[in-house]
N, C-alpha and C positions, 0 to 999 in steps of 0.2 A: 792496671787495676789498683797497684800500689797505690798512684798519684792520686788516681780519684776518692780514697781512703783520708790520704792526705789533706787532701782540700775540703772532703767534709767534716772531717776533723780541728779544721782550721774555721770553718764558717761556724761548726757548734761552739770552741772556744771563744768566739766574738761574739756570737749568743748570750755564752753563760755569762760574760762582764758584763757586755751592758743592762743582762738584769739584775745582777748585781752592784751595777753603777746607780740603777732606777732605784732598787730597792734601797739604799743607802741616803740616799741625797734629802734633805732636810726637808720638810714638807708644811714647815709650823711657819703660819703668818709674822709678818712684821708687826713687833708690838711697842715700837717709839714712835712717837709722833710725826715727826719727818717721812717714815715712812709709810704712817697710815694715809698722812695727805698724798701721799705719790700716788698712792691706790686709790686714793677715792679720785683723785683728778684723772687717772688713765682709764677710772670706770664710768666716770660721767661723760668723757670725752669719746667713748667706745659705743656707747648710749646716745651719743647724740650723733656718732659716725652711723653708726646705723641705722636711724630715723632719715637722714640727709642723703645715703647711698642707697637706698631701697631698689627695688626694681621700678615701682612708680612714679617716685621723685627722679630717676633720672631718661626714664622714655617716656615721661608724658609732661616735659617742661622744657623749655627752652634754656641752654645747656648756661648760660648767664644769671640763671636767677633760681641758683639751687637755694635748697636751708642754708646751708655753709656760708652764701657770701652774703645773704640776705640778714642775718646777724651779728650783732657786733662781737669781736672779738676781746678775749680779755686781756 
């Protein structure tokens, strides 16, 4: 009974960090420019991964002529 005391005592203490690791960690945007183009390149890029990997773009095309290779890359 001890151990099992112990062990949930141990699972609630890995609880209570990491929400206090959550709660703590910085949550404010990139605000230099370097890193606003990171973001705006991995949301246009996210934007277009998902138009290209849809469900109908990929079971109702012949697996060579998705969006992805059908456009030029940058």
């Amino acid at each position: 009974m001890g151990s099992l005391l112990v062990m949930f005592g141990v699972f609630g203490a890995v609880a209570v960090l990491l929400i206090v690791v959550v709660l703590r960690r910085d949550r404010r945007r990139t605000h230099h420019a370097e890193g606003l183009l990171i973001e705006q390149e991995a949301r246009l890029r996210a934007q277009a991964d998902k138009v290209s990997f849809n469900s109908l773009a990929v079971h109702n095309s012949v697996p060579t002529m998705t969006d992805s290779q059908r456009r030029a890359r940058p």
